[in-house]
C-alpha positions in Angstrom: 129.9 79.3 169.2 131.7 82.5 169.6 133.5 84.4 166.8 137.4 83.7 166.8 139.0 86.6 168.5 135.8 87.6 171.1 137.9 89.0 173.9 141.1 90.0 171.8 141.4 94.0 171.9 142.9 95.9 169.3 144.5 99.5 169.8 144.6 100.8 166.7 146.7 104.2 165.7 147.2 103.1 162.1 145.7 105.2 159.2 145.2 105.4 155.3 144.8 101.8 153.9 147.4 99.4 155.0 146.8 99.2 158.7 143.0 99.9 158.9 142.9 97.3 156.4 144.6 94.6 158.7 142.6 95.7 161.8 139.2 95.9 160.0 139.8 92.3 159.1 140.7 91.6 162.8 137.3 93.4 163.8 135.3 90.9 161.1 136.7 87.7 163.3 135.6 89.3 166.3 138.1 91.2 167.9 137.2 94.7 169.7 139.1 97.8 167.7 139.3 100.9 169.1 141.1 103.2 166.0 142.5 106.4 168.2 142.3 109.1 165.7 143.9 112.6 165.6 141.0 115.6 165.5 140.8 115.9 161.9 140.2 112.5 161.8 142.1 109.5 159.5 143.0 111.0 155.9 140.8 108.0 154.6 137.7 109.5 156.0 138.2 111.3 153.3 138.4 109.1 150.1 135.1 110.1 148.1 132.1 111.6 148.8 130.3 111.3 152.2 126.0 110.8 152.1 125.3 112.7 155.1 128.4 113.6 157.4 131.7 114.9 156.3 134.3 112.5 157.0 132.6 109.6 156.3 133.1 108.9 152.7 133.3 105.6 151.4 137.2 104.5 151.7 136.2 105.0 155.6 132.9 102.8 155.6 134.7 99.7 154.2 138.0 99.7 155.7 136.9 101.2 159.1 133.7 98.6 159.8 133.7 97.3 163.0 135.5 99.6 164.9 135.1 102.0 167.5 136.8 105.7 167.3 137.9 108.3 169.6 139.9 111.4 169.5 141.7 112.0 172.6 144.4 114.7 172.5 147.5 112.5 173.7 149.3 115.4 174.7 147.9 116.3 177.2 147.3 114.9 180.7 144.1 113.4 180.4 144.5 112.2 177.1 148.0 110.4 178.3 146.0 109.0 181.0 143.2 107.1 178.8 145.3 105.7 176.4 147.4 104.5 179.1 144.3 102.9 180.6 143.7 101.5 177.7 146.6 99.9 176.8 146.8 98.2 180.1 143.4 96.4 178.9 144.5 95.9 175.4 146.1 92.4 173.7 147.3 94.3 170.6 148.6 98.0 169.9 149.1 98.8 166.3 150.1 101.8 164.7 152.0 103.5 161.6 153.8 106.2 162.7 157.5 107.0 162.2 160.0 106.9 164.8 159.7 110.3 165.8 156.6 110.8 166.6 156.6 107.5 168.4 159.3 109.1 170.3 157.0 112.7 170.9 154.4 110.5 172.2 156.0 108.0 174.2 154.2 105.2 172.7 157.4 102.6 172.2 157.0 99.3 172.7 159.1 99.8 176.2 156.8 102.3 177.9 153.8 100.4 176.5 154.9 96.7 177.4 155.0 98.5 181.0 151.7 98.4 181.4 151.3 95.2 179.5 154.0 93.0 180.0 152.2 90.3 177.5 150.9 93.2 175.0 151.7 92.0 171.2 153.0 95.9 170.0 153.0 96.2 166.0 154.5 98.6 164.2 153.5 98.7 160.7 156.4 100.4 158.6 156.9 101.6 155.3 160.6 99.8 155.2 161.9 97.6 157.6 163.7 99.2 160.7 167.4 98.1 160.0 167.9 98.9 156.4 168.9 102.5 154.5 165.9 103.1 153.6 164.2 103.4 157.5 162.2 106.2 158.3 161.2 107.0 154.8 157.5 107.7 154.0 155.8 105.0 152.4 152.1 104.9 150.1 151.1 102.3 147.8 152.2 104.0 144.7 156.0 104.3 146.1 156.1 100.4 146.6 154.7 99.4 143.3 157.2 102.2 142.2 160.1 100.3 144.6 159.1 96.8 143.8 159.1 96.8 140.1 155.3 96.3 139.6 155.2 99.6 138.1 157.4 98.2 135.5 155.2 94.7 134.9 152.7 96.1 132.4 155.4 97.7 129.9 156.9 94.2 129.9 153.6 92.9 128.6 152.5 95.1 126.1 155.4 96.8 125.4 154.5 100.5 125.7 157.4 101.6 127.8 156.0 104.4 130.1 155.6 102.8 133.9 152.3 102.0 135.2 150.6 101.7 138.1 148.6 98.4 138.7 145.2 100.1 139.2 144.4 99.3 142.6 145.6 99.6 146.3 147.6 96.5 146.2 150.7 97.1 148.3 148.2 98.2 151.2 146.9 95.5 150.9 148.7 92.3 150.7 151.0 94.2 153.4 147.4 94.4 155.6 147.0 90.9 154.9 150.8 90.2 156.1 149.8 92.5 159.4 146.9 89.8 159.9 148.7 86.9 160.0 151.7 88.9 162.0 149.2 89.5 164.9 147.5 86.4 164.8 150.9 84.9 164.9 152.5 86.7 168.2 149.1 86.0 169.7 149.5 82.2 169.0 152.6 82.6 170.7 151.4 84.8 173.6 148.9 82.2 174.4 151.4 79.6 174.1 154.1 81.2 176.4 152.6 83.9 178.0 154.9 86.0 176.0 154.1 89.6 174.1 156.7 90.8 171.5 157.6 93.5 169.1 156.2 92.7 165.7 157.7 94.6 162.6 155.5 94.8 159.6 157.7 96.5 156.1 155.5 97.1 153.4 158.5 97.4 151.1 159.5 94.0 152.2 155.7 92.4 152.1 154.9 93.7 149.0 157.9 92.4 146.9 158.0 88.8 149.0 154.5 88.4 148.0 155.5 89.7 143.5 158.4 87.8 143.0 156.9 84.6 144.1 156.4 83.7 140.4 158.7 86.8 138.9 161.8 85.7 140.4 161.8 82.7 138.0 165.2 82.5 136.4 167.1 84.2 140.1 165.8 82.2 142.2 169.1 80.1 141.3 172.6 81.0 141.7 173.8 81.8 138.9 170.3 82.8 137.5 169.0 80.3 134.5 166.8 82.5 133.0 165.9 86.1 133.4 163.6 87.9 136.0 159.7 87.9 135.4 157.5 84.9 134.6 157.2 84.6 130.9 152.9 83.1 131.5 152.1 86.2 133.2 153.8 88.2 130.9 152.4 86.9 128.1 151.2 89.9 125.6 148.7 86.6 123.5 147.8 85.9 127.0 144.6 88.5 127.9 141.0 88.4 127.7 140.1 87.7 123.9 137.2 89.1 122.4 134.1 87.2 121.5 131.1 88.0 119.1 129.4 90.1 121.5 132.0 91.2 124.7 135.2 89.8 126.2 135.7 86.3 128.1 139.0 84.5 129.5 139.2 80.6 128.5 142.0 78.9 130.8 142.7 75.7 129.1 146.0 75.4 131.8 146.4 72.0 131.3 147.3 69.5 128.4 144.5 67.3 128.4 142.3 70.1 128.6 144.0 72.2 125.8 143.4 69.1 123.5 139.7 69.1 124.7 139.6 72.9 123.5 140.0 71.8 120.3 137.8 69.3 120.2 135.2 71.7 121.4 135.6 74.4 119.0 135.5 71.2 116.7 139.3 71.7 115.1 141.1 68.6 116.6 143.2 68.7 113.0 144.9 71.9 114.1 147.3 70.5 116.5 148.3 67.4 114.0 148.4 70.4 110.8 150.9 71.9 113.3 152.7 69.0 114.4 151.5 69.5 118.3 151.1 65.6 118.8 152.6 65.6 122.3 152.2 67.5 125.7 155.6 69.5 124.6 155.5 69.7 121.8 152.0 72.1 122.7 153.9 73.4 125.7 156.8 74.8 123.3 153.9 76.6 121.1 151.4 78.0 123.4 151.5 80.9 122.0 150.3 79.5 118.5 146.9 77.8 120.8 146.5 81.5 122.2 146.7 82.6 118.7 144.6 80.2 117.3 142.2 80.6 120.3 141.7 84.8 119.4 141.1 83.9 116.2 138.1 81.7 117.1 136.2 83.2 119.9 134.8 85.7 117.8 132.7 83.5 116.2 129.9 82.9 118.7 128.8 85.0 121.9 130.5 85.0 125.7 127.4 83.0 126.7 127.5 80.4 123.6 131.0 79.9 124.4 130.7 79.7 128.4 127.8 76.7 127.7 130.1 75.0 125.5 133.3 75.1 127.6 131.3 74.4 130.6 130.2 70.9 128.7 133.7 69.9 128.4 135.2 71.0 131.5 137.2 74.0 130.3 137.4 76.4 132.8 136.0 80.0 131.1 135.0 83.3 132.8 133.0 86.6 130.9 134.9 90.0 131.9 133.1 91.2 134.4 133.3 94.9 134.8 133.2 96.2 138.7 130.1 97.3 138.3 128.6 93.6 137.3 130.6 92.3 140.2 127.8 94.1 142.9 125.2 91.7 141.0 127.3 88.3 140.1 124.9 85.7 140.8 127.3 83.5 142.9 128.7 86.3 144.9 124.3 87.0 145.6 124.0 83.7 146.4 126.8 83.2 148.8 125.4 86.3 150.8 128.9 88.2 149.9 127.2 91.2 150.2 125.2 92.6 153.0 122.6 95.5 152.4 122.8 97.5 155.7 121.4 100.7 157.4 123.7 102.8 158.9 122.7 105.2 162.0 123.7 108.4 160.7 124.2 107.6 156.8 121.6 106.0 155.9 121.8 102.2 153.6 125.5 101.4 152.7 126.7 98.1 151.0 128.9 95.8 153.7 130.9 93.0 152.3 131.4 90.1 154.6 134.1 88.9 155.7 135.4 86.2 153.0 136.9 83.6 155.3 134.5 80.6 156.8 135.3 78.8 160.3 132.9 75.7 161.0 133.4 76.1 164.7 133.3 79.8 164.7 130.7 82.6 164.6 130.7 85.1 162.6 131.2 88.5 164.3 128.0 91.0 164.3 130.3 94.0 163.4 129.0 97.4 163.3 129.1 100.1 160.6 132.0 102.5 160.5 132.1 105.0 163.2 131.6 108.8 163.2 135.1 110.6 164.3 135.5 110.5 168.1 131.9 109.0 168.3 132.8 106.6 171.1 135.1 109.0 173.3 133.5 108.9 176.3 131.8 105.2 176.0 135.6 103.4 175.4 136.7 105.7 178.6 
């Protein structure tokens, strides 16, 4: 078996998080990236602190595995002259850059598709093309800013300064949405023989993929209830403390909410309380989170996780990031890969998450060094 996209070629002029995310993923099914970089190389080379060489800090080594780089100075003729002999090899050009510069550089889809007429071109934008808000620069902290997810954890605990969510999430999901653009146009290219224009928003991908269950009451006309889901924004409904750290019990059904009870051996509560039926709990879950704070503190995370495990209540301890590198299911699964690198040295590589039975996985290399394969792509 061969991995999934052996033979697809990626051009890839995206930087920061949100493209090289997408095309790293690409790379991990097989596909060959070659990430054109200006001299000074992609800002995210420099995220944290190299090992050995500068420019080569972590936020490179996991987003820009599996790819090769080069540096070629598109302004001039030579330059012009390999990327255009690339592109007329390539399946897939990416790239984040505004209008302008795609205009400088002659890189739109029209002088590009020239070469190759079939070539899926990508452009992977802050806000889509056609609304007021094209053109503008776009990071992850201006979407969650834009989308209202700066907003979600003053809704749940109530302190009413904006937030935000403590990761690189817009990047992401929007590099997720990139993935499944190009694999898309490339279903179609090999079913008509067809390239196309592929528009990627993050403004756009970011908010389709929070309001899927914070819509609630809107997604009618008129609205029946107000924006945000009330279960997510539950304030009672958190990690709860036990004797000796933190756990999450999800109980998320009736039968098993009933069972909870039965466990921490207080089946009387819910008659005391008058909770005889499924709605009747429903209507008052906040008074079964309540009851269930009250209660885990009475025995350790890993008293509670044998007991819940027993009756088939799903429970989970708090992991902190650092206990994640040595979860024993993530160890077991081979999640991650202990590597050596040729210039830095032993670096941690996290496969690629997704299985295919009649696929192999691809034997991707370690993030490049800036303009390391110049002359070998060429």
């Amino acid at each position: 078996m061969n991995p999934l996209l052996q033979g697809i070629r990626v051009v890839d002029m995206t930087s920061v998080i949100f493209g090289p995310y997408c095309t790293a993923t690409l790379a991990d099914m097989g596909a060959d990236v070659i990430k054109i970089e200006p001299a000074g190389g992609d800002e995210v080379r420099r995220v944290g602190r190299p090992v050995v060489t500068r420019g080569m800090g972590p936020g490179h080594m996991t987003v820009n595995h599996g790819k090769r780089s080069v540096t070629w100075n598109l302004k001039t003729d030579e330059g012009r002259r390999q990327l255009e002999s690339l592109v007329r090899s390539a399946d897939v050009f990416i790239h984040n850059l505004r209008a302008d510069a795609v205009a400088r550089n002659r890189l739109d889809h029209e002088t590009l598709s020239a070469l190759r007429p079939d070539l899926v071109y990508v452009h992977c934008t802050g806000f889509g093309l056609d609304g007021p808000y094209a053109g503008r620069s776009a990071y992850d902290d201006i979407i969650q800013a834009a989308s209202g997810a700066a907003r979600l954890l003053p809704r749940v605990d109530g302190n009413p300064q904006p937030r935000f969510l403590p990761m690189a999430m817009a990047d992401k999901v929007s590099g997720l949405h990139a993935v499944q653009a190009v694999l898309g146009a490339l279903f179609h290219r090999a079913r008509t023989g067809e390239g196309q224009v592929v528009e990627v928003p993050m403004f756009e991908c970011f908010t389709h993929f929070l309001l899927q269950e914070h819509l609630y009451g809107h997604t009618f006309s008129p609205p029946n209830d107000g924006v945000g889901y009330p279960r997510q924004l539950d304030p009672h409904r958190q990690p709860m403390r036990t004797a000796d750290d933190h756990i999450v019990v999800a109980p998320y059904s009736d039968d098993r909410w009933v069972r909870f009870f039965d466990a921490i051996g207080e089946p009387e509560f819910l008659h005391r309380h008058g909770l005889n039926t499924a709605r009747q709990r429903f209507e008052h879950l906040d008074l079964l989170q309540k009851k269930m704070a009250e209660v885990l503190p009475t025995r350790s995370t890993a008293q509670w996780l044998a007991l819940f495990a027993a009756h088939d209540i799903p429970a989970c301890r708090v992991n902190d990031l650092q206990d994640v590198l040595d979860d024993p299911h993530l160890m077991a699964v081979g999640f991650f890969e202990k590597r050596t690198h040729p210039s830095e040295g032993g670096y941690l590589h996290m496969r690629q998450p997704v299985k295919f039975s009649r696929a192999a996985p691809a034997a991707t290399r370690g993030a490049p060094l800036l303009g390391e394969h110049n002359d070998d792509v060429f």
